[in-house]
C-alpha positions as CSV (number, residue, x, y, z in Angstrom):
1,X,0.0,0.0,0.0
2,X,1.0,3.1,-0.7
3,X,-0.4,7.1,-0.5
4,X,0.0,10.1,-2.5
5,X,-1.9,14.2,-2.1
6,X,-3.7,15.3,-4.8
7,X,-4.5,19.0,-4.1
8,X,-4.7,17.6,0.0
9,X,-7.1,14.8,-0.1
10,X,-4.4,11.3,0.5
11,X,-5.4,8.7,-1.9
12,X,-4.5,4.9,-1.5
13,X,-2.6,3.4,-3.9
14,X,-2.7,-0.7,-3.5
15,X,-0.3,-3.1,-5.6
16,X,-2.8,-6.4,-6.1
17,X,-0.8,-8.9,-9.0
18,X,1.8,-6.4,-10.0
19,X,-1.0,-4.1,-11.2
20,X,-1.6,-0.8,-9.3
21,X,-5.2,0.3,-8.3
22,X,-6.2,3.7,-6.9
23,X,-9.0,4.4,-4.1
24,X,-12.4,6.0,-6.3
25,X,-13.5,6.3,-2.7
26,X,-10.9,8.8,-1.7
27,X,-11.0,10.6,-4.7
28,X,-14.7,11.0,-5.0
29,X,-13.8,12.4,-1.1
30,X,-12.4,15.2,-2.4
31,X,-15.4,16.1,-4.4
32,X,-18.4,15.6,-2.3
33,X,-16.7,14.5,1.2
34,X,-16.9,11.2,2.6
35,X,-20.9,11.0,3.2
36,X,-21.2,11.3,-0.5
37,X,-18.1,9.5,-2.2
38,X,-19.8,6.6,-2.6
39,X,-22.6,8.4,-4.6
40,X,-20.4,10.2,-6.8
41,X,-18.7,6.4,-7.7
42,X,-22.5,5.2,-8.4
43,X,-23.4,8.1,-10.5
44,X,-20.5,8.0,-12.6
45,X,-20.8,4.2,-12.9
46,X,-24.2,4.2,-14.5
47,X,-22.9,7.0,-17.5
48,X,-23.1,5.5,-20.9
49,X,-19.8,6.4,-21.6
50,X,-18.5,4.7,-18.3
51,X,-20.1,1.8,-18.9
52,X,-18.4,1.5,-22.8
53,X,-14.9,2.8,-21.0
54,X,-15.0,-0.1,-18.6
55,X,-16.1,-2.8,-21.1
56,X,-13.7,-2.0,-23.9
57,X,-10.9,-2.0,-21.0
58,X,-11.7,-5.6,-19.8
59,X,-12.1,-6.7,-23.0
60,X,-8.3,-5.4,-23.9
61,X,-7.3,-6.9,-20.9
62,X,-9.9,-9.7,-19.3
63,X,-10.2,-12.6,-21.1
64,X,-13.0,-13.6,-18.5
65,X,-14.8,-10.6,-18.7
66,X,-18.2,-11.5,-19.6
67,X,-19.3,-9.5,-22.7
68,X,-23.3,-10.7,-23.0
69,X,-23.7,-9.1,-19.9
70,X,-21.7,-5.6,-20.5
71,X,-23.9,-5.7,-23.8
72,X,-27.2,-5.5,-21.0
73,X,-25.5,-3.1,-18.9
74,X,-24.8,-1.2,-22.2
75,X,-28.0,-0.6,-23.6
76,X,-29.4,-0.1,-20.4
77,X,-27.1,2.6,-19.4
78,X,-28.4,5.9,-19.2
79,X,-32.0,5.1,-18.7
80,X,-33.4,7.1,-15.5
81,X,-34.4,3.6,-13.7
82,X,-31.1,2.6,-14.6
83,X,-28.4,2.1,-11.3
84,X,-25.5,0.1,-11.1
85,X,-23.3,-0.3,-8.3
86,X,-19.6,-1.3,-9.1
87,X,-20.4,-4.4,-6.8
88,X,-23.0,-5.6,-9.2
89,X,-20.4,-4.8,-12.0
90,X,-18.0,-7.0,-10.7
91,X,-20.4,-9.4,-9.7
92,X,-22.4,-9.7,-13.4
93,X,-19.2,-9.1,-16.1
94,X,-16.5,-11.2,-13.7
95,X,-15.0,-7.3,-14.3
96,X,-10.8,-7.3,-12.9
97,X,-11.0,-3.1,-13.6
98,X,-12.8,-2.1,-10.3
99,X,-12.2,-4.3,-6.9
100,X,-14.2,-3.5,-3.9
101,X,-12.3,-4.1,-0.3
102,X,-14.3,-4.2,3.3
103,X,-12.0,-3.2,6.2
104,X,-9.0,-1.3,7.0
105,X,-8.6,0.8,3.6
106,X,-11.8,-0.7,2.2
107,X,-13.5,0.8,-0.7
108,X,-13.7,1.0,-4.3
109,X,-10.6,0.8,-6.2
110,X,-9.8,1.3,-9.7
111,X,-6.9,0.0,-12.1
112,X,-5.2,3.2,-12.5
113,X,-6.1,3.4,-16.5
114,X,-9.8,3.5,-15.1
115,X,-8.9,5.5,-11.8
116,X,-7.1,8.6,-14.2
117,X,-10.6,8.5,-16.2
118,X,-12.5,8.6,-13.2
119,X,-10.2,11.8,-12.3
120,X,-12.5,13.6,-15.2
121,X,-15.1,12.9,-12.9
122,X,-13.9,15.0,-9.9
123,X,-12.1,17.8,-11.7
124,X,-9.9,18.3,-15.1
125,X,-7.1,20.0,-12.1
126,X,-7.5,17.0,-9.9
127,X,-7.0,14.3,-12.5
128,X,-3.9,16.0,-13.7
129,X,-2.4,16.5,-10.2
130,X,-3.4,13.0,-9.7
131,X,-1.1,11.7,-12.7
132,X,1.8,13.9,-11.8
133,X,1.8,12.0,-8.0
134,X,1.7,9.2,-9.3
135,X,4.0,9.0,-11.6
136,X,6.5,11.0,-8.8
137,X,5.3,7.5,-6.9
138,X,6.5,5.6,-9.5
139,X,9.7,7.4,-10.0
140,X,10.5,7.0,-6.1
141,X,10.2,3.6,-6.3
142,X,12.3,2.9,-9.1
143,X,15.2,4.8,-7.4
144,X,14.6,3.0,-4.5
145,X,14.3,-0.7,-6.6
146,X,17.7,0.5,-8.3
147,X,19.7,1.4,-4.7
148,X,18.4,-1.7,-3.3
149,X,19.0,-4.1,-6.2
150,X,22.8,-2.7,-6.1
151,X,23.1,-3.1,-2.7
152,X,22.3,-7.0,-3.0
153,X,24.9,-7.1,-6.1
154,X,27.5,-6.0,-3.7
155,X,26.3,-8.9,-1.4
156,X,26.5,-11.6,-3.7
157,X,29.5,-10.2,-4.9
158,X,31.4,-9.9,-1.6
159,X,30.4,-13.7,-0.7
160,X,33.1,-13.8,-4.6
161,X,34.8,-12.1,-2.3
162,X,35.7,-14.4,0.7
163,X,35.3,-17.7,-0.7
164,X,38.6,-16.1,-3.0
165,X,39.9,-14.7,0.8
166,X,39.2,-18.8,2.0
167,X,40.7,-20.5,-0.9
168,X,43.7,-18.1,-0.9
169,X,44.4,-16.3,1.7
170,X,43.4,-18.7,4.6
171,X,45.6,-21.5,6.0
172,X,44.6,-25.2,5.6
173,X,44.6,-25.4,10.0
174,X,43.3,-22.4,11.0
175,X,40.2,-21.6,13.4
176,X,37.4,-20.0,13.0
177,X,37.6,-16.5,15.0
178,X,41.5,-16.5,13.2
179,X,39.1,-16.7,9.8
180,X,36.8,-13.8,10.8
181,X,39.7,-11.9,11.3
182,X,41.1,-12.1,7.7
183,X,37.8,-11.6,6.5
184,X,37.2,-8.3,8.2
185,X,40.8,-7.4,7.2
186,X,40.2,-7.7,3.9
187,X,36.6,-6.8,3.7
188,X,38.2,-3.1,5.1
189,X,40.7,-2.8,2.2
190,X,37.6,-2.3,0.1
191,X,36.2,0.2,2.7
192,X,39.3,1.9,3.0
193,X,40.0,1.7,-0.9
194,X,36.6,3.3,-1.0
195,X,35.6,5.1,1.9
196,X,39.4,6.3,3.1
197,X,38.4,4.5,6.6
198,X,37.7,1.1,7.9
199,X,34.7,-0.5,9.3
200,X,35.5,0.2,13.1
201,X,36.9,3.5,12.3
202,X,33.2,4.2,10.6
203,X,31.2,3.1,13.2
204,X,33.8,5.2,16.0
205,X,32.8,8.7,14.4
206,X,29.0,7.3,13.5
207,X,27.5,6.2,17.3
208,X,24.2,7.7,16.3
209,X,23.6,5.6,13.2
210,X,22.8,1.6,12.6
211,X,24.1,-0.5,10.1
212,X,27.8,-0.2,8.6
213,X,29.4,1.8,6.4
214,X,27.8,0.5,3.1
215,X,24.3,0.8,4.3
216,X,25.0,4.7,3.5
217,X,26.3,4.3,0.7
218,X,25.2,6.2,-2.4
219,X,24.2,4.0,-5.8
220,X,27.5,5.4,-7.5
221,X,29.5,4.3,-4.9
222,X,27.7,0.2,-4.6
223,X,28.3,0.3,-8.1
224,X,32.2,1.0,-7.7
225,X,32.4,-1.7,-4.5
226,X,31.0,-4.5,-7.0
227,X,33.2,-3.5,-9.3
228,X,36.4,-3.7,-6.9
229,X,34.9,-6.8,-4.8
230,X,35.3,-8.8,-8.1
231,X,38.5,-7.2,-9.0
232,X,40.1,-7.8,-5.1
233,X,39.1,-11.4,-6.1
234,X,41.4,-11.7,-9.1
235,X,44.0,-9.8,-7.4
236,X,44.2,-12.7,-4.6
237,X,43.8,-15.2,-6.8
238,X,47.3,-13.9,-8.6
239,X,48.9,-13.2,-5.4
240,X,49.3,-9.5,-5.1
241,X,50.3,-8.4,-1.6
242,X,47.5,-6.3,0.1
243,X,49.4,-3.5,0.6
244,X,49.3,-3.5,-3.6
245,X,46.1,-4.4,-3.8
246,X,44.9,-1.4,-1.5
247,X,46.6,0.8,-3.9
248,X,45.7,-0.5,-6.9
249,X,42.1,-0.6,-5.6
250,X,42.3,3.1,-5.2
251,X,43.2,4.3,-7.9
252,X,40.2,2.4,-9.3
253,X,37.8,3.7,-7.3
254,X,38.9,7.2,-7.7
255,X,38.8,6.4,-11.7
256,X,35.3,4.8,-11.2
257,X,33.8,7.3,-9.2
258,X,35.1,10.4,-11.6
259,X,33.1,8.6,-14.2
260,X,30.5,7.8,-12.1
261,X,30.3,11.4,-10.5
262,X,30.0,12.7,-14.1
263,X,26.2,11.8,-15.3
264,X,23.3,12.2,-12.6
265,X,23.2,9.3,-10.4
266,X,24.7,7.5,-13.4
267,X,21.6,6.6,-14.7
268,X,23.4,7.6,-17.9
269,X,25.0,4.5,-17.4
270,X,22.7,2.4,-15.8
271,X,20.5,2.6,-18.8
C-alpha cells in the first residue's frame, strides 16, 4: 500500500498482481466529502460512456470478462431507472477493472487506467495532479528498486569475495575466530580503498547511526564496491600483496567514481 496528495485529499494506492489500483472512494472524497463519495462512484458508474470505457478495458485486458452481460449493462445505461453499483459490476461481467475491499482501507478501487478517467469525474485539475503524483510515486520507487537491487549485487559479490579470501588467503589449519579476522581485514581494504576509513573507524565517528558503512552508501558508490569486490578477487587469486592491492584498488575507485560522478546518479549508465 501506498499514499500520495492530490490537491490535500491522501489517496491509497494498493499493488494487487503487480498491477496498481487507486481508491475512487478517496478521490470522489475530495469532491463531495466522505458521506457522499460513494454516490459520486454510483453516478459515474451508471454513465453511458462509463459503462463503454469499462467494457472496452476488460475486453483489452480480461479474457474472462463477460461481454453478454456488459452488452445489457450497455444498452441499459443511461435510462433514469437505470443504477448500477460497481459491486454488481463485478459481480455480473466477472469485471478485474474495479475491486471493492471491506475493512481497513476498504472501498472501491480502480486500475489506474480506469482511476485517471474517473479523475475527469472529480475535476480536469484533480486528475492532472493526480497523474503527476503518481507518476513521482512511480519514480521514487524505481530509485529505491535501483539502490536496493545494487546493494544486494555488492552482497552476492562480496560472498566472490571471501570464498577467493578462503581458498587463498586462509591456511589449511586455521580456526574459525583466526578466519573472521582475515575476513574483516580484507573486507576493510575495500572500505578503505573506497571510503578512506575502515569499518570500526566508521562506526567510531558514527554512534548515532545503525548499520555499517555500506548501508549509507550512495548508488555510484555500490556500483564502484562490486566492481572492486570482483577485481580484489582476481588480485588474490594472482597473489598480489594487500598493501598493492589497496593501492591498486584506489586508484580504481577514484577512476570509477570520476566517471561515475559525471552523469546524474549514473543513470546515464545504468541505462
Amino acid at each position: 500500500m501506498a499514499q500520495i496528495s492530490v490537491q490535500n485529499t491522501p489517496v491509497t494506492i494498493l499493488n494487487i498482481d503487480d498491477q496498481d489500483y487507486i481508491s475512487l472512494t478517496d478521490m470522489a472524497t475530495a469532491k463531495e466529502g466522505d458521506s457522499r463519495a460513494a454516490d459520486v462512484i454510483k453516478n459515474w458508474i451508471r454513465n453511458r460512456y462509463t459503462i463503454e470505457f469499462l467494457g472496452t478495458w476488460e475486453i483489452i485486458h480480461n479474457p474472462n470478462f463477460k461481454v453478454v452481460e456488459f452488452d445489457h449493462f450497455r444498452m441499459s445505461a443511461g435510462l433514469p431507472s437505470f443504477v448500477l453499483s460497481a459491486s454488481e459490476w463485478i459481480d455480473k461481467t466477472n469485471a478485474i477493472g474495479l475491486i471493492v475491499k471491506k475493512g481497513r482501507y476498504g472501498g472501491t478501487y480502480a486500475h489506474k487506467d480506469i482511476a485517471f478517467e474517473f479523475g475527469s469525474a472529480i475535476s480536469v485539475a484533480f486528475k492532472l495532479y493526480l497523474i503527476e503524483e503518481f507518476q513521482r510515486l512511480k519514480s521514487e520507487e524505481q530509485q529505491l528498486i535501483g539502490w536496493s537491487a545494487k546493494r544486494e549485487l555488492t552482497k552476492i559479490n562480496y560472498r566472490i569475495h571471501t570464498d577467493a579470501i578462503k581458498q587463498n588467503l586462509i591456511p589449511s589449519q586455521i580456526t574459525t575466530s583466526q578466519a573472521s579476522i582475515i575476513y574483516a581485514n580484507e573486507a576493510d581494504v575495500l572500505n578503505v580503498a573506497m571510503f578512506g576509513t575502515t569499518a570500526k573507524e566508521w562506526r567510531a565517528s558514527h554512534p548515532e547511526l545503525s548499520g555499517n558503512i555500506r548501508d549509507y552508501a550512495s548508488i555510484n558508490e555500490l556500483i564502484c564496491l562490486s566492481n572492486m569486490e570482483n577485481l580484489n578477487a582476481v588480485f588474490i587469486e594472482q597473489g598480489i600483496p594487500q598493501s598493492e592491492r589497496l593501492m591498486k584498488l584506489n586508484q580504481i575507485a577514484i577512476h570509477q567514481m570520476e566517471i561515475l560522478e559525471r552523469h546524474e546518479n549514473g543513470r546515464n549508465l545504468l541505462n
